[in-house]
C-alpha positions in Angstrom: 24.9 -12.2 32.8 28.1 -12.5 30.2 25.5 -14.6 28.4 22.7 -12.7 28.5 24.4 -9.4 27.2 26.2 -11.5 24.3 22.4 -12.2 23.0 21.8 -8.5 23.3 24.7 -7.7 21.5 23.8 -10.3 18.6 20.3 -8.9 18.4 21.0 -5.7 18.6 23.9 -5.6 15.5 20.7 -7.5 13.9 18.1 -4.7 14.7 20.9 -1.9 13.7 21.3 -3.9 10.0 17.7 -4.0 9.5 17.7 -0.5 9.5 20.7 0.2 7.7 19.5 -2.0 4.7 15.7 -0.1 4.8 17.8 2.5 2.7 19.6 0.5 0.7 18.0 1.1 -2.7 18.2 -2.8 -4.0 15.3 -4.7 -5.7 16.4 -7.9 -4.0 13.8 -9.2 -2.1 15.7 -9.4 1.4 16.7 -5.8 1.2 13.2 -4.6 0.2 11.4 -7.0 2.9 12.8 -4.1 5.6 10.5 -1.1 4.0 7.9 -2.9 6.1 8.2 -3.9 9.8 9.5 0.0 10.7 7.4 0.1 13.4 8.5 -3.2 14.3 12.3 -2.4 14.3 11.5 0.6 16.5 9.7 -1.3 19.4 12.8 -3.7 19.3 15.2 -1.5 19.5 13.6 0.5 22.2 12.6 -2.7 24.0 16.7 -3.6 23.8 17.4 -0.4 25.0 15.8 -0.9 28.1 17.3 -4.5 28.8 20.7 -2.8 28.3 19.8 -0.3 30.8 18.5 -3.2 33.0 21.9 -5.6 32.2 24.0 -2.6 33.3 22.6 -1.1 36.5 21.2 1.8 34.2 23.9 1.9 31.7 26.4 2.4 35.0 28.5 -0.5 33.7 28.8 -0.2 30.6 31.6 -1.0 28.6 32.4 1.7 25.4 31.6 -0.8 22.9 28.2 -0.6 24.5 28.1 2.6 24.8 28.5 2.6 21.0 25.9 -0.1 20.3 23.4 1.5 22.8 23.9 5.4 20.2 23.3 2.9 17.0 20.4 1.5 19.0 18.9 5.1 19.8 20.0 5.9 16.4 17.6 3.2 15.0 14.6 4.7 17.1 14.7 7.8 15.6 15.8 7.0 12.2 12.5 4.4 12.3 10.0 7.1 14.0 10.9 9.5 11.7 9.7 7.8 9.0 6.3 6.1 10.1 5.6 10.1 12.5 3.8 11.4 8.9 1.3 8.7 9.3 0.2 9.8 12.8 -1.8 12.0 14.1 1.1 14.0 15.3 1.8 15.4 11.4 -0.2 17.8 9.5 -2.8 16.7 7.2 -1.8 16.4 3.3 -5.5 16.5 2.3 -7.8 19.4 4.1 -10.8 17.4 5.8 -13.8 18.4 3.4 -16.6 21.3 4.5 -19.5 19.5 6.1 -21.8 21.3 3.6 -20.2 19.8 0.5 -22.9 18.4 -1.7 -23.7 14.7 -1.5 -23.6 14.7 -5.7 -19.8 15.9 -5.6 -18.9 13.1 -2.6 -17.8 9.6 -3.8 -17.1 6.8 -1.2 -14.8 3.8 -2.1 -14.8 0.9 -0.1 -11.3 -1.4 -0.8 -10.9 -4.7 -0.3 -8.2 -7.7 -0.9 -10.4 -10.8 -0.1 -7.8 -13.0 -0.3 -8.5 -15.7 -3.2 -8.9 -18.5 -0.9 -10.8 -16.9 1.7 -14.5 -18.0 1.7 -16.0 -15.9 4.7 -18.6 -14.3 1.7 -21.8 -13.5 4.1 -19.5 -12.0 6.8 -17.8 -9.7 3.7 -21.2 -9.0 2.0 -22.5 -8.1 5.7 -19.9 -5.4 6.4 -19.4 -4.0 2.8 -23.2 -3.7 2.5 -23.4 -1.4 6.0 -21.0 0.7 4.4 -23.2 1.3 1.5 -20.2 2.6 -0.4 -20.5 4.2 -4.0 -17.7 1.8 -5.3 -16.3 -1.5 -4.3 -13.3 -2.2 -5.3 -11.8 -6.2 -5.1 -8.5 -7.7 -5.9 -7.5 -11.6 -5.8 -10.9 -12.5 -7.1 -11.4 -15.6 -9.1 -14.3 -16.8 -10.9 -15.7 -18.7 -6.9 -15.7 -15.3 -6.0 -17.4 -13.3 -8.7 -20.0 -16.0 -8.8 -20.6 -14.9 -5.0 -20.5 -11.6 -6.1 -24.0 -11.5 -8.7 -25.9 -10.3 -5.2 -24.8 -7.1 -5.7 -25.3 -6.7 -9.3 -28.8 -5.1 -8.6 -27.6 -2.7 -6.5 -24.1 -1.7 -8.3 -25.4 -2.1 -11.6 -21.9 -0.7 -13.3 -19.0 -3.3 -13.2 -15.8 -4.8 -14.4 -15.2 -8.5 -13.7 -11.7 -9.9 -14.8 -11.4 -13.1 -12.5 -8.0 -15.3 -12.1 -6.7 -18.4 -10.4 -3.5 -16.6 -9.4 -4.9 -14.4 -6.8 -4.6 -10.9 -9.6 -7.8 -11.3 -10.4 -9.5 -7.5 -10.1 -13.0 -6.4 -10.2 -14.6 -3.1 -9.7 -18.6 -2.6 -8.6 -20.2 0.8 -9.1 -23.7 2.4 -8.5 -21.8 5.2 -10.8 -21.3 5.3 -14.6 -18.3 3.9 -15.7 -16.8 4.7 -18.9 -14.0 4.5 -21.1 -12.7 1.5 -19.5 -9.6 -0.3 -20.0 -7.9 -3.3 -18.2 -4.3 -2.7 -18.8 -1.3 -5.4 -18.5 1.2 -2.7 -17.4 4.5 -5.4 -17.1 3.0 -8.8 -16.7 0.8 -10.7 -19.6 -1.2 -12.2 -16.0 -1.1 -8.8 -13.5 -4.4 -7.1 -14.8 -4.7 -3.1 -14.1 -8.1 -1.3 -14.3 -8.5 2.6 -15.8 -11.6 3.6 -16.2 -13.8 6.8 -15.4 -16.5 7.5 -12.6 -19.3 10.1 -13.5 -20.4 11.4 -10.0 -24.1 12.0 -9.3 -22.8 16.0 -10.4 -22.1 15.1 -13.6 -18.4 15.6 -13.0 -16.2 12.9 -14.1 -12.7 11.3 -12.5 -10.6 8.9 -13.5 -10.2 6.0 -10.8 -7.5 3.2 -11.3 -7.4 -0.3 -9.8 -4.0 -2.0 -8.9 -2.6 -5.0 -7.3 1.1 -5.7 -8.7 3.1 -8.3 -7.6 4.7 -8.3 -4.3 8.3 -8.9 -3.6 8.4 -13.0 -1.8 11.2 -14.4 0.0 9.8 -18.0 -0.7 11.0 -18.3 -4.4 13.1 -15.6 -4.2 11.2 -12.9 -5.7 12.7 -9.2 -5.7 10.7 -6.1 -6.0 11.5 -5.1 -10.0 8.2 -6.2 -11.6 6.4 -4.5 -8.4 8.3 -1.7 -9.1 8.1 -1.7 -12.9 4.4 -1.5 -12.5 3.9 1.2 -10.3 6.8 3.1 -12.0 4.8 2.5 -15.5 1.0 3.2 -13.6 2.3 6.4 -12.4 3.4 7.6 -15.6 0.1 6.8 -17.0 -1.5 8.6 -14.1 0.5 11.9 -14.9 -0.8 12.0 -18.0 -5.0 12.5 -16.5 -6.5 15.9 -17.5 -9.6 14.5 -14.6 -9.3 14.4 -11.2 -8.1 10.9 -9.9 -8.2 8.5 -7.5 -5.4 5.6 -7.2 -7.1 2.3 -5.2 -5.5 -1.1 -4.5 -3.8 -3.9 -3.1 0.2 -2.3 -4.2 2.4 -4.7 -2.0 3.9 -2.0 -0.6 4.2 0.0 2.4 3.3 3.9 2.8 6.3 4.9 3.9 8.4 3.4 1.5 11.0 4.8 -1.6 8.9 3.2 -4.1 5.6 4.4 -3.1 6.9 7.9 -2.0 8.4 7.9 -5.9 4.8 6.3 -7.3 3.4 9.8 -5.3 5.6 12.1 -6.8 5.4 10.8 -10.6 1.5 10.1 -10.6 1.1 13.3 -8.8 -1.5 12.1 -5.9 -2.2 12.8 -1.9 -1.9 10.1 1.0 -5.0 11.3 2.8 -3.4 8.6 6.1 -0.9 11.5 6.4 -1.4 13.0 10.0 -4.5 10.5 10.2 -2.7 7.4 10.9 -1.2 4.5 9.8 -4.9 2.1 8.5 -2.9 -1.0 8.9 -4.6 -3.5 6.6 -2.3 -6.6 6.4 -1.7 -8.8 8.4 -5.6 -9.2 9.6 -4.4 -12.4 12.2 -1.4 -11.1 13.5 -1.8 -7.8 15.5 1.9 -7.3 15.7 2.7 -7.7 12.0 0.4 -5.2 10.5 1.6 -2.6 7.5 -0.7 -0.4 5.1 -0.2 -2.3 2.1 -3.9 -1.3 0.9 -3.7 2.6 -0.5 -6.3 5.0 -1.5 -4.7 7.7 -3.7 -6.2 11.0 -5.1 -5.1 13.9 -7.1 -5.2 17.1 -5.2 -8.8 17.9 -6.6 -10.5 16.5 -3.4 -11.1 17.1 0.8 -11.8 13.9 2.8 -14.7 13.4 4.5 -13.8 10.1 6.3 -11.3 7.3 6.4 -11.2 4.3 7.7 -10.2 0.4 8.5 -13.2 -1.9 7.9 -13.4 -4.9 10.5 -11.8 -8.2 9.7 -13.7 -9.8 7.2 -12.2 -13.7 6.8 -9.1 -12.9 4.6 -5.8 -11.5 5.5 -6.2 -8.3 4.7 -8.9 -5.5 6.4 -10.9 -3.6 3.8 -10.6 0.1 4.1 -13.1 2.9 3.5 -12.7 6.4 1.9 -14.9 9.6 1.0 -14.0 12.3 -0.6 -15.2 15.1 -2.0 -14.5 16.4 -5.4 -13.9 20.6 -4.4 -14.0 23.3 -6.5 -11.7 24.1 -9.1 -9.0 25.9 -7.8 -10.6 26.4 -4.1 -7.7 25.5 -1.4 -5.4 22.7 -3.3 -2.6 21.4 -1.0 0.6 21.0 -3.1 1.6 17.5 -4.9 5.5 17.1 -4.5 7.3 17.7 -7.7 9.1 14.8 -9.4 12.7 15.5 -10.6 14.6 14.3 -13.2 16.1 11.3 -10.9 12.7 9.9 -10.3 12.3 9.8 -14.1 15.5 8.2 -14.8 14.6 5.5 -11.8 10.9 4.7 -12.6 12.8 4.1 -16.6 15.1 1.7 -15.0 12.7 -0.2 -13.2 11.0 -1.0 -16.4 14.2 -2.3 -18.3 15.3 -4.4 -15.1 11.9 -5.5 -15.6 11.9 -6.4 -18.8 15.7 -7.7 -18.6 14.8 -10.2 -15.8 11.7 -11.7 -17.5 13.1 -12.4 -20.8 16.3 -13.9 -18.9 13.2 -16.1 -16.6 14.1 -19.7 -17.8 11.1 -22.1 -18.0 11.6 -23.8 -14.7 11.6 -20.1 -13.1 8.6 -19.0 -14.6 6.6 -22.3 -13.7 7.7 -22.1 -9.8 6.3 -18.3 -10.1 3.3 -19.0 -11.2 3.1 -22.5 -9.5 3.2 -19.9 -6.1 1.2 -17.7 -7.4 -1.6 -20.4 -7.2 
């Protein structure tokens, strides 16, 4: 039993750590790698909770410093569940579910999807995005085996942007819609492609829809979070600057609940239409315990929702996830945007100098192993 509760005690100081450092604002990459399992670190704790309870006759015979571990413990449940609760169905909606009679020329559905470059599942992916019959399809990690694959839907979305890569950043967008004044942006990185271009609904009305997939803090060659963070600080500000209505899709290595994407909601200005809907889990596809939302759809507070939802596994690690929404009258029932402050300026600016700072320090060897990985 002496043994028992000693392992308890280690993994419990362990869980208690993990959420400690979930609010330590670092870029390194094993400081940022706790944003994600939250979730995960709740179950545990509660799960050590209860073998406490069991090593101790119900907590009878414990000892004070017990007693203290078993508060950080309970401490570390509610801490964790407070931040995932917005993205259940216990919270309020941020975006109003749209009016059944909204008019099928004002409604645009996205269908998102990380195929995962080395994934080659393409008749199973073309089966389920095709039931969907989506407006848009938007891809990220595409490269040129893939867009070749993807001509069979050139008929039927006859508007596109194709910018394959080997490095799993490729990007490509497929519209039955207009596109227009498009740009593919390099917002940090000379190889992390960005797409901003503009939809022109059935209506007539026009919004601006951008495409991300930055790169992802990796423990495997010691990659932090600042050129992640550079480029969604830099996308946001960008963003802020629309007159249209827009719409935020991608791949952006990041959890929902996290600093960085709370402070990429604030500066762009856009809605999480998951809050008080739940949490669309789309990576890891294989491992049901190791899920997060790392796929987002984002959108200005010009639109309702009409549905939402995670697409079924499809070969690669990631599920593809399905939006509508409906472009609403000007001024009819907008939910509020949270205001960005002056610190969220000042942060989103320091990302991008860290940014810059760290590649220009990069030596050769560095910069090889990083794109080495990426392939």
């Amino acid at each position: 039993m002496v043994v028992f509760k000693l392992i308890l005690t280690v993994v419990g100081w362990i869980v208690v750590l993990q959420t400690v450092l979930s609010f330590v604002r670092s870029r390194a990459w094993w400081v940022r790698i706790f944003d994600f399992p939250r979730p995960q670190i709740a179950a545990s704790s509660v799960i050590l909770l209860g073998f406490f309870g069991a090593a101790n006759s119900g907590w009878a015979n414990a000892s004070p410093w017990e007693w203290g571990l078993l508060a950080l413990l309970g401490s570390s449940v509610l801490v964790q569940v407070s931040q995932i609760l917005p993205y259940t169905r216990a919270w309020r909606y941020q975006v109003p579910a749209a009016p059944r009679d909204v008019p099928r020329e004002d409604r645009l559905k996205i269908v998102a999807s990380n195929v995962c470059m080395d994934n080659q599942e393409i008749r199973l992916w073309l089966e389920t995005i095709r039931a969907e019959n989506p407006d848009v399809i938007v891809v990220v990690e595409v490269n040129s085996w893939w867009i070749q694959q993807l001509r069979v839907l050139e008929t039927d979305y006859p508007h596109r942007i194709v910018h394959p890569q080997e490095n799993t950043y490729g990007i490509a967008i497929y519209a039955r819609l207009p596109l227009h004044d498009t740009e593919i942006k390099h917002l940090v990185e000379p190889d992390v492609p960005s797409v901003f271009t503009t939809l022109e609904l059935p209506s007539g009305r026009r919004l601006r829809c951008v495409a991300l997939h930055p790169r992802p803090p990796r423990p495997d060659i010691d990659q932090d979070s600042d050129l992640r963070d550079a480029e969604l600080g830099r996308a946001a500000e960008l963003i802020r600057k629309f007159q249209l209505p827009v719409v935020v899709v991608g791949d952006l290595n990041d959890v929902a609940w996290s600093h960085t994407t709370h402070l990429f909601q604030r500066i762009a200005r856009v809605l999480d239409p998951r809050i008080g809907r739940g949490l669309f889990a789309t990576f890891h596809a294989d491992h049901f315990f190791l899920r997060y939302p790392l796929d987002h759809v984002f959108h200005s507070n010009h639109f309702d929702l009409v549905e939402l939802r995670r697409l079924r596994h499809v070969g690669s690690d990631h599920f593809p996830i399905l939006i509508e929404i409906a472009l609403r009258a000007d001024g009819v029932n907008r939910p509020e945007v949270a205001p960005m402050d002056a610190d969220d300026k000042a942060e989103a600016t320091e990302a991008l100098r860290d940014a810059s700072d760290l590649q220009q320090a990069e030596t050769e060897t560095e910069r090889l192993k990083r794109k080495q990985a990426d392939r």
